[in-house]
N, C-alpha and C positions, 0 to 999 in steps of 0.2 A: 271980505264978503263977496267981492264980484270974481275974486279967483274959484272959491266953491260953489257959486253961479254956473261958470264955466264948465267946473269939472262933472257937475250936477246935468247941467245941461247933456256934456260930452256922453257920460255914463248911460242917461237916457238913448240920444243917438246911439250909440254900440250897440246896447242890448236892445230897441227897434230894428237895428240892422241884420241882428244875430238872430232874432223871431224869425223875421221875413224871410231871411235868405233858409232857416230850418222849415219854415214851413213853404216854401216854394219848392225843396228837394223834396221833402213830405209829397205833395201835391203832383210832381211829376213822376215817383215812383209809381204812386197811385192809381193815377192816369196808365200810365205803363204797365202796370201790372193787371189792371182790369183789362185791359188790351188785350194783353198774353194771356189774360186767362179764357179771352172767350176767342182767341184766334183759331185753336186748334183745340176747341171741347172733346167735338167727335173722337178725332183721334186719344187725345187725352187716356181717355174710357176704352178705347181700343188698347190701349198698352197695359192698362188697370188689367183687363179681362184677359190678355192674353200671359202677363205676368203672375195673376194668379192661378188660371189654368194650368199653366206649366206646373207650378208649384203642386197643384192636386193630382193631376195625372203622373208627378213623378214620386210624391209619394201613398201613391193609390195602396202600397201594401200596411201606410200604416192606419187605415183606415177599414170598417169589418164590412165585409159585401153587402149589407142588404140596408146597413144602418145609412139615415139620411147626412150630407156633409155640411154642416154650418160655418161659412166664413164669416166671422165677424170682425168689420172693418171699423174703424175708428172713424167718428163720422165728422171728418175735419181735418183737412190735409197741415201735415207737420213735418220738420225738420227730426230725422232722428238723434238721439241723445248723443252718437256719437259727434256731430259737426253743431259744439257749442257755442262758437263762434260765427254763426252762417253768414254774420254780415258781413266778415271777413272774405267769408270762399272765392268773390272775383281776385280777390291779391292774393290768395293761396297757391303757389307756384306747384305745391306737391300735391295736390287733388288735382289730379289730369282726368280720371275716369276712363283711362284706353284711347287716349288720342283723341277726345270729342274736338269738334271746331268751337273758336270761341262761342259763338251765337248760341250753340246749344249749352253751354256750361252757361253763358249769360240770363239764358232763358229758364234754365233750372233756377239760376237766383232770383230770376223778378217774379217765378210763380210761387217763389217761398219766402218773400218779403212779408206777406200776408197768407194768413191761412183763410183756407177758400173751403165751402162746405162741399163734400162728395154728395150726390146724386146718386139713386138707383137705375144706372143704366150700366154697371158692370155684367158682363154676360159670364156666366160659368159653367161645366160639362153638364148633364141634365140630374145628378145627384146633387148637386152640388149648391146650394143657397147663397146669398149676401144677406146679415145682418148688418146692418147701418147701426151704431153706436154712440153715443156721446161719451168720454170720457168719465162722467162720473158713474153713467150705468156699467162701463167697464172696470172698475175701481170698484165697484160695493160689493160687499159680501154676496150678496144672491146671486152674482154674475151666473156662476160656475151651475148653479140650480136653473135657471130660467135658460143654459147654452149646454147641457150633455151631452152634445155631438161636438164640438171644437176644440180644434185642440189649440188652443190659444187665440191674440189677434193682431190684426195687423195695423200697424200704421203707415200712409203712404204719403211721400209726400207730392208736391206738385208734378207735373212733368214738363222740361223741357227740350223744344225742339230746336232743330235748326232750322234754315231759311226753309229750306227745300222741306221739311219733313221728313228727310232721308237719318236722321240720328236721332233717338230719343233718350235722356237719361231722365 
């Protein structure tokens, strides 16, 4: 009896310990990642609008001159489908992204630990609109009826920076 006392005991301790220490990393991501997310907003939204501007200005031909340009964004920054493992990407030795410094590939991670809602403060050329979307309204059937100017949509995910602001991915 007093051996599975112990062991009863011991089992409580462990999984007390394993809460705590889960939720104390929980907690400091959190902290962290609220951090990074409101370090560098402005900019943020600066690379949003200048990443999708290129995108429209480059392809301005396949768009008709006089019809209005609807970007419709996914309104909730996400990991794309390709990187299923995101939790993984700090130990992923073969996603370099072009030489970034670590700081910026760290920071890419901690603003995609959680997804954070987009804001309409993307700027775009003067054709050109933000629709702000939820996931389900892009998944329903009407999409396509309520959006005849888009030609699809975008999901973005966090951005991050280095110390300096000098690298974005």
């Amino acid at each position: 009896m007093e051996t599975r006392r112990r062991v009863s005991v011991r089992i409580r301790r462990i999984i007390t310990c394993t809460v705590l220490f889960i939720g104390g990393v929980a907690t400091i991501l959190a902290c962290i990642a609220w951090f990074e997310h409101f370090r560098d907003d402005k900019s943020e939204y600066e690379v949003y609008s200048a990443y999708l501007s290129e995108g429209i200005n480059e392809d301005a031909h396949d768009w008709s001159v006089d019809a209005p340009i609807e970007v419709v964004v996914q309104n909730q920054t996400a990991m794309g489908t390709t990187m299923r493992w995101w939790w993984l990407y700090p130990f992923d030795q073969g996603i370099s992204f072009g030489g970034l410094n670590r700081s910026t590939r760290f920071s890419f991670w901690i603003r995609n630990v959680f997804r954070m809602r987009i804001k309409p403060r993307i700027q775009l050329p003067p054709r050109a609109t933000v629709l702000l979307e939820g996931k389900e309204q892009i998944e329903s059937n009407f999409f396509v009826q309520r959006h005849p100017h888009t030609m699809g949509t975008v999901l973005l995910s966090g951005v991050g920076f280095n110390r300096d602001c000098t690298q974005a991915v």
